[in-house]
Backbone as a ProteinNet text record, in pm:
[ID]
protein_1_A
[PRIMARY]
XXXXXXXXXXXXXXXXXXXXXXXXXXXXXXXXXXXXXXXXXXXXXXXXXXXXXXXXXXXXXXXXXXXXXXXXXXXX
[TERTIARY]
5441.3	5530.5	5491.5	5509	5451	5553.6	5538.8	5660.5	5775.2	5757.5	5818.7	5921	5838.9	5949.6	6009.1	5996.2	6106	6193.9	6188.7	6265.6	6356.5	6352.5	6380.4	6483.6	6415.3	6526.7	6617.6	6591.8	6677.4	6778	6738.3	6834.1	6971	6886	6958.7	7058.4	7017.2	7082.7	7193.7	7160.6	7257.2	7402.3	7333.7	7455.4	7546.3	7485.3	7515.2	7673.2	7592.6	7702.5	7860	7795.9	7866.3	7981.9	7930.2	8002.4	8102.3	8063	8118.9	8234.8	8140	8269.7	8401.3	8464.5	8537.1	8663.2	8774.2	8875	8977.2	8964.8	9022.3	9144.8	9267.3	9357.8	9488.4	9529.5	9601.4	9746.1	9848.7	9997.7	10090.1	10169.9	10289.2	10401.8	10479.7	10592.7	10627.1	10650.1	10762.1	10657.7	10564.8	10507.4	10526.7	10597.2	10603	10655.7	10747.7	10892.5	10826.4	10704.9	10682	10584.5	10499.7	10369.6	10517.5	10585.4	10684.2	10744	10652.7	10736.4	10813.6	10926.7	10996.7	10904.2	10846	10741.5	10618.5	10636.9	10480.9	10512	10645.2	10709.6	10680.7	10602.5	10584.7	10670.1	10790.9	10913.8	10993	11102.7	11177.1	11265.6	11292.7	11442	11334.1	11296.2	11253	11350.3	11453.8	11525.1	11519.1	11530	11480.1	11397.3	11284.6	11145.5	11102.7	11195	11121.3	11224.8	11321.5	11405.1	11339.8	11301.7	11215.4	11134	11019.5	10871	10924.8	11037	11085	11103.6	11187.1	11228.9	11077.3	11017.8	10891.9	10826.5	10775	10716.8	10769.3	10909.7	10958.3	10950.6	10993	10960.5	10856	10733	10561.3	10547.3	10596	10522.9	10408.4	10402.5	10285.7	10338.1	10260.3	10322.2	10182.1	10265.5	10153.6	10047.8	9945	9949.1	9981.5	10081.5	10177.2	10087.7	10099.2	10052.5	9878	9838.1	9701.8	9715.9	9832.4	9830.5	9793.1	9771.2	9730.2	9640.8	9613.1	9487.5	9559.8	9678.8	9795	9733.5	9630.7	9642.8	9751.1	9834.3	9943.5	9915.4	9773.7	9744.2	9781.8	9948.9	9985.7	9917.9
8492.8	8605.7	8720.7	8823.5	8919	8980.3	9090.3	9123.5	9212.9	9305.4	9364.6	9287.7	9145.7	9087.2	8986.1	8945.2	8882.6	9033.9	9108.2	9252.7	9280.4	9277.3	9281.2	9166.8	9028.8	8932.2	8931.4	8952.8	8984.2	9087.7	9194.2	9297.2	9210.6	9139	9107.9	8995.4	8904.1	8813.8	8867	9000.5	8998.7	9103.8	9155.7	9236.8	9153.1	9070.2	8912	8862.8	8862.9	8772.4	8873.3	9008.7	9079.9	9116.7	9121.2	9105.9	9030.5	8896.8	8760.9	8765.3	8775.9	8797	8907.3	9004.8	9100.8	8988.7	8997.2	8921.4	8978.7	9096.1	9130.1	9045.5	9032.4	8905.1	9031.6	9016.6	9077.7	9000.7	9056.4	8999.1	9000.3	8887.6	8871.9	8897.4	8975	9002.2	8953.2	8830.2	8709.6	8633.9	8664.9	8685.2	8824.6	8908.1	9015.8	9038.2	8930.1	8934	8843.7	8729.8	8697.8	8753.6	8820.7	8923.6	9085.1	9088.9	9232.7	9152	9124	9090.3	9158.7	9161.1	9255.5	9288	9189.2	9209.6	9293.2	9342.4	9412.3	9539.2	9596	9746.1	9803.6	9906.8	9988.6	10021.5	10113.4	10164.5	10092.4	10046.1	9970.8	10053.6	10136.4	10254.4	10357.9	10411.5	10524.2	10676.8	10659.4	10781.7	10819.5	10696.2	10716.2	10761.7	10743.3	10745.9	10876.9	10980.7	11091.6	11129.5	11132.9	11208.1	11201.5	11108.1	11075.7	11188.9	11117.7	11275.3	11387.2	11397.3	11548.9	11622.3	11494.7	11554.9	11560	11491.6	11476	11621.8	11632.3	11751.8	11911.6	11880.2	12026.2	12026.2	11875.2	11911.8	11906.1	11840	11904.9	12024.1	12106.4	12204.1	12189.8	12075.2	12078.8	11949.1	11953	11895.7	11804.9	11704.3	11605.9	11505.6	11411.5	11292	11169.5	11161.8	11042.2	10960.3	10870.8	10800.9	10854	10837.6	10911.4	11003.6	11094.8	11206.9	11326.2	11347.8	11508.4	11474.1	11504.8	11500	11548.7	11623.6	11662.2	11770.2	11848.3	11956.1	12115.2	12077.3	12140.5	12164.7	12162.9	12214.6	12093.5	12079.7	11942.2	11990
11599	11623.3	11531	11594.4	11512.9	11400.4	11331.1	11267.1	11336	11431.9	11514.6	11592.1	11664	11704	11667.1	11519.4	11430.8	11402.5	11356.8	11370.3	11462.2	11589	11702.4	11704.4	11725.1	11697.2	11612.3	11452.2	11360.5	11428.4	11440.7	11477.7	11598	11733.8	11829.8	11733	11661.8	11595.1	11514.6	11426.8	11347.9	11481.3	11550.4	11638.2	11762.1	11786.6	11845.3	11693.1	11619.1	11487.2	11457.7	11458.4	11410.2	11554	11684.4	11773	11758.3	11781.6	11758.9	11665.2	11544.9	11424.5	11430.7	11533	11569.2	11563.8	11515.7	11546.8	11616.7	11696	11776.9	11860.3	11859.4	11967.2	12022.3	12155.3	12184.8	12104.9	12078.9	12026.8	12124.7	12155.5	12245.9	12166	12267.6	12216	12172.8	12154.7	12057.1	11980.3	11945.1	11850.3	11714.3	11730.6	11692.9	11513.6	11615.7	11473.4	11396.4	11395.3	11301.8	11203.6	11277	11178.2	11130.4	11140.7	11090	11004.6	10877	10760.3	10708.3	10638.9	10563.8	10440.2	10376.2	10252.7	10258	10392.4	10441.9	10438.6	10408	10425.4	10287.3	10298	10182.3	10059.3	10095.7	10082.6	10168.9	10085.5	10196.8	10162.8	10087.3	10066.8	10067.6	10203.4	10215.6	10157.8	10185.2	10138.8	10035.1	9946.8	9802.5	9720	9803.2	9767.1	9788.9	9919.4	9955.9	9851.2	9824.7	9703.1	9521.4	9501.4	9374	9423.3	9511.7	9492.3	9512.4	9561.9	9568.5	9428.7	9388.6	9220.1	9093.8	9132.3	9060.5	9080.3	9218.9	9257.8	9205.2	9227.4	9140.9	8976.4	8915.8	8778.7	8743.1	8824.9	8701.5	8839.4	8926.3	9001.6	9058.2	9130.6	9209.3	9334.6	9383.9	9565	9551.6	9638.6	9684.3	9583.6	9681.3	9532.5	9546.6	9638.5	9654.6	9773.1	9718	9911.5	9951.6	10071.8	10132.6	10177.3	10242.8	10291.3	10230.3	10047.3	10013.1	9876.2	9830.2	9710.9	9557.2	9610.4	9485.3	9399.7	9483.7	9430.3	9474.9	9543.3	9598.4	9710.1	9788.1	9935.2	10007.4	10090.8	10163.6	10310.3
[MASK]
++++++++++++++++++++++++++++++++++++++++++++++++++++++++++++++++++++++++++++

């Protein structure tokens, strides 16, 4: 075999594996309630939480930071 087509195979082998390996599964409804852990909720007193960064944000004057949505240099 030459080197091109051990290459070739390699390539088909590893995109074959990596296919394969996708764990993709559709979820049934009554399946639902058991993956919606309560322990899986970020903020579980969201109200709270937007009232804290609120108060944070006005006393050092600058926005954002919190979470992935802004970089916290004030541009939200």
């Amino acid at each position: 075999m030459t080197t091109i087509t051990r290459r070739v195979l390699g390539f088909v082998f590893a995109a074959a594996a990596a296919i394969g390996a996708v764990g993709c599964a559709a979820v049934q409804p009554w399946q639902r309630g058991r993956l919606a852990d309560p322990c899986m909720i970020f903020d579980a007193d969201s109200t709270r939480v937007a009232y804290i960064t609120h108060w944070q944000e006005a006393r050092e004057g600058s926005a954002g930071g919190y979470g992935v949505q802004s970089g916290g240099c004030g541009c939200k």
